[in-house]
Backbone bond lengths (Angstrom), bond angles and torsions (degrees), N, CA, C in turn:
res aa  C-N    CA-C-N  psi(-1)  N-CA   C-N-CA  omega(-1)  CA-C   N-CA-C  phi
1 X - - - 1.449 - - 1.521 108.94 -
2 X 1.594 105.77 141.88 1.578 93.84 175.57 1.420 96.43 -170.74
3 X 1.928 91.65 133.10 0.997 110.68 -153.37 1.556 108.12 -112.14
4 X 1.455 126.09 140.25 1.061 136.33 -150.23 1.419 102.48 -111.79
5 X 1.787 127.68 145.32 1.829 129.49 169.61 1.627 73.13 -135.69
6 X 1.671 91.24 -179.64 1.406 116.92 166.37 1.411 101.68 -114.68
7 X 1.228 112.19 143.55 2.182 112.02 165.68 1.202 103.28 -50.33
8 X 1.326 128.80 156.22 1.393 143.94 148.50 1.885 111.84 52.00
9 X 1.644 89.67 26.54 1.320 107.07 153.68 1.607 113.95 -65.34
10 X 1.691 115.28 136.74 1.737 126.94 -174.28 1.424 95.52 -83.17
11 X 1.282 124.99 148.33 1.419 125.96 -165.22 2.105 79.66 -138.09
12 X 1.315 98.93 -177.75 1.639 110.04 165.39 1.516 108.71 -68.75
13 X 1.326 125.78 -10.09 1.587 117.13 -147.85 1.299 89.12 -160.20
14 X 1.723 133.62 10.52 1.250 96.53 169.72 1.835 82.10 158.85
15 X 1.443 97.47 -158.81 1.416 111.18 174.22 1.937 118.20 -158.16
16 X 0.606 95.82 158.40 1.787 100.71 175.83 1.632 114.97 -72.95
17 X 1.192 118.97 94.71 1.462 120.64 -174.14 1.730 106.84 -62.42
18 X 1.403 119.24 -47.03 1.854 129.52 -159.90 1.489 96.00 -155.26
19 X 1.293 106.26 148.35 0.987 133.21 166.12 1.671 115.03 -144.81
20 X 1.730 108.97 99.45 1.316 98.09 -164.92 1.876 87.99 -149.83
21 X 1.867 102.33 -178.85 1.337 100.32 -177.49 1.483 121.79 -94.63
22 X 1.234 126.41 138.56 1.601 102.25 -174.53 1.695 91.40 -138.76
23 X 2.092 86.70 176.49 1.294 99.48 166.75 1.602 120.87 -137.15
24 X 1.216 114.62 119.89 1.264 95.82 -171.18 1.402 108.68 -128.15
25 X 1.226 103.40 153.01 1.993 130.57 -173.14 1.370 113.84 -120.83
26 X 1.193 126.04 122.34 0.934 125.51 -174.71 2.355 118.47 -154.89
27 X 1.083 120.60 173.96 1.472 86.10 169.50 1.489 142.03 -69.64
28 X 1.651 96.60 -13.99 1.329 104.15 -176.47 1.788 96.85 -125.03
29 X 0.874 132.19 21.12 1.222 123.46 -175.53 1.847 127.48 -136.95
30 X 0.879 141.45 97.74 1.440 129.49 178.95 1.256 109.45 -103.97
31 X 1.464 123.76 134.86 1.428 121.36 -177.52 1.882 102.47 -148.71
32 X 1.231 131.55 116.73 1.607 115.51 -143.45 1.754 81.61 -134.19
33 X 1.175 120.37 120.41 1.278 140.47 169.96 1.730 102.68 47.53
34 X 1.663 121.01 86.87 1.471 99.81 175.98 1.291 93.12 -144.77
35 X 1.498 111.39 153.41 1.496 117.78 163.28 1.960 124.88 -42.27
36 X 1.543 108.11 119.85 1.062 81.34 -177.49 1.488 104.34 -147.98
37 X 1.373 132.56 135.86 1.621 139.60 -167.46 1.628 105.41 -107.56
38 X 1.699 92.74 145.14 1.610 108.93 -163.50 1.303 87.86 -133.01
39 X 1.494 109.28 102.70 1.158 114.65 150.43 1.800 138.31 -77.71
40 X 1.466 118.15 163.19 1.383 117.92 -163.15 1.783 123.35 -68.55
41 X 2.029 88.61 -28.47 1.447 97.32 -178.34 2.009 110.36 -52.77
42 X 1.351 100.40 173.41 1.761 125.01 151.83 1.513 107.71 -93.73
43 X 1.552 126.20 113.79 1.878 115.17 157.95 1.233 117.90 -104.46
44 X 1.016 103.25 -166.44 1.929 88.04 177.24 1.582 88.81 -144.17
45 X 1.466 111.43 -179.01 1.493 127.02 -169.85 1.823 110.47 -57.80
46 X 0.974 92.47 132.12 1.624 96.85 170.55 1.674 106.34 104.51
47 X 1.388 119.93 -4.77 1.687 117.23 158.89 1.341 119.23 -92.71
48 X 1.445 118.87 17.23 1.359 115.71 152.34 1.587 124.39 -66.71
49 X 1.390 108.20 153.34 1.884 101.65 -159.95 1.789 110.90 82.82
50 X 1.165 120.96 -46.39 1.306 116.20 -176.05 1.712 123.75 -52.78
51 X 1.152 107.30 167.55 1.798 95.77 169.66 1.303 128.41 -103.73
52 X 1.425 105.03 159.03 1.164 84.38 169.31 1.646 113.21 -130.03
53 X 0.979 122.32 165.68 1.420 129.46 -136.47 1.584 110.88 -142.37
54 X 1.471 99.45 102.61 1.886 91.25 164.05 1.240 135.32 -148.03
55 X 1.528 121.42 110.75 1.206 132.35 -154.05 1.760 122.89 100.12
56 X 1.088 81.63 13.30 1.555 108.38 -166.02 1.864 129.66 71.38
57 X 0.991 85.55 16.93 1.417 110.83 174.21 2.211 111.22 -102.29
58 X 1.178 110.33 131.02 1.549 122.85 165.36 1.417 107.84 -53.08
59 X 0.828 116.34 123.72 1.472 128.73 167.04 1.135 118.19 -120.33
60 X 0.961 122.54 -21.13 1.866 118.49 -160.15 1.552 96.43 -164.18
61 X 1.855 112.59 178.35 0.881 130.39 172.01 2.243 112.99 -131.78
62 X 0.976 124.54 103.10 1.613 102.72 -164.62 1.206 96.02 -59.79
63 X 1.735 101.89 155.64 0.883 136.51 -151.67 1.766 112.44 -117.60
64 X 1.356 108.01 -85.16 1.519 126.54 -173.52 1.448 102.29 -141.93
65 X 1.517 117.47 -178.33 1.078 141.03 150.66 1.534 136.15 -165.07
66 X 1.388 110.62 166.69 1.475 110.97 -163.29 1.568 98.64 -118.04
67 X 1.600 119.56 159.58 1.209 110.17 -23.54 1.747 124.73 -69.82
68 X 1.109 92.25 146.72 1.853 107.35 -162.37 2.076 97.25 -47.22
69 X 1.241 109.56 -36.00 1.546 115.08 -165.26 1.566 120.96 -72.97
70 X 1.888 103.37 -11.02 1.398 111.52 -160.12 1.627 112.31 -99.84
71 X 0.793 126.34 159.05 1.663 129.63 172.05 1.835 100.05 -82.92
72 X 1.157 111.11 -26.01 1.435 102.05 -179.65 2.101 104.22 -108.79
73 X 1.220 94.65 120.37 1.832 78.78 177.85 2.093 108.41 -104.50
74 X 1.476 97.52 150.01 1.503 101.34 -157.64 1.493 78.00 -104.52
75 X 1.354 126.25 -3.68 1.479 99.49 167.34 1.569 100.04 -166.69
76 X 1.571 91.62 129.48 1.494 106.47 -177.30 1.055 118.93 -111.51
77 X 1.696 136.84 164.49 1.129 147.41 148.09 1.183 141.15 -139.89
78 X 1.547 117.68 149.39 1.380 115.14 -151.92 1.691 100.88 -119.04
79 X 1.479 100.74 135.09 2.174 88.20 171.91 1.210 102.53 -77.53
80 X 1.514 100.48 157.90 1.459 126.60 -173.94 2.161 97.78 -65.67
81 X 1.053 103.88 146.68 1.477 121.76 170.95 1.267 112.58 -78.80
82 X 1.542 138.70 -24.30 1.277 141.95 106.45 1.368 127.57 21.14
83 X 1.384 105.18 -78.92 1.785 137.96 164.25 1.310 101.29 -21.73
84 X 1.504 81.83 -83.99 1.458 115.54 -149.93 1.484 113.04 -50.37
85 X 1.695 102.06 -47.19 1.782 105.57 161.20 1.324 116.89 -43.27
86 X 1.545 114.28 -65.92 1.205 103.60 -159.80 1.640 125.92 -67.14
87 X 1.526 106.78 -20.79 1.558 111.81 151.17 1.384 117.09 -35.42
88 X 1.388 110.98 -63.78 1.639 120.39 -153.66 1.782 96.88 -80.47
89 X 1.095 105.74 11.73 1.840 99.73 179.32 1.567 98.69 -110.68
90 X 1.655 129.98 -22.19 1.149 122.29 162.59 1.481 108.40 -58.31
């Protein structure tokens, strides 16, 4: 299954800034070449795991955010729902 947004599609709350592949390292985190969407909102700590949602459709799952040290993050990202399937089919 695979599910399709547009970039810099207007949502109720915002829009999709990027949708690109990354890798990230970190102390608690490894994430090695995966789809991943940056939305426009600010979240703060503790909406990791949550979804994210556009058009009323799942798209993603949040992910992380920067800066990594803050209770408020000015920029978040969520993996693609994409991903996440094709994980759970291994």
């Amino acid at each position: 299954m695979t599910i399709l947004w547009k970039t810099a599609s207007l949502d109720k709350v915002g829009k999709i800034l990027s949708i690109k592949k990354c890798t990230v390292h970190s102390a608690d985190l490894e994430i090695v070449d995966k789809l991943f969407i940056q939305p426009s909102f600010v979240a703060n700590v503790g909406m990791s795991g949550g979804p994210l949602i556009s058009e009323n459709r799942l798209i993603g799952l949040m992910s992380f955010g920067l800066p990594s040290d803050s209770i408020i993050k000015k920029e978040v990202y969520a993996i693609s729902i994409n991903e996440i399937l094709e994980a759970l089919k291994r």
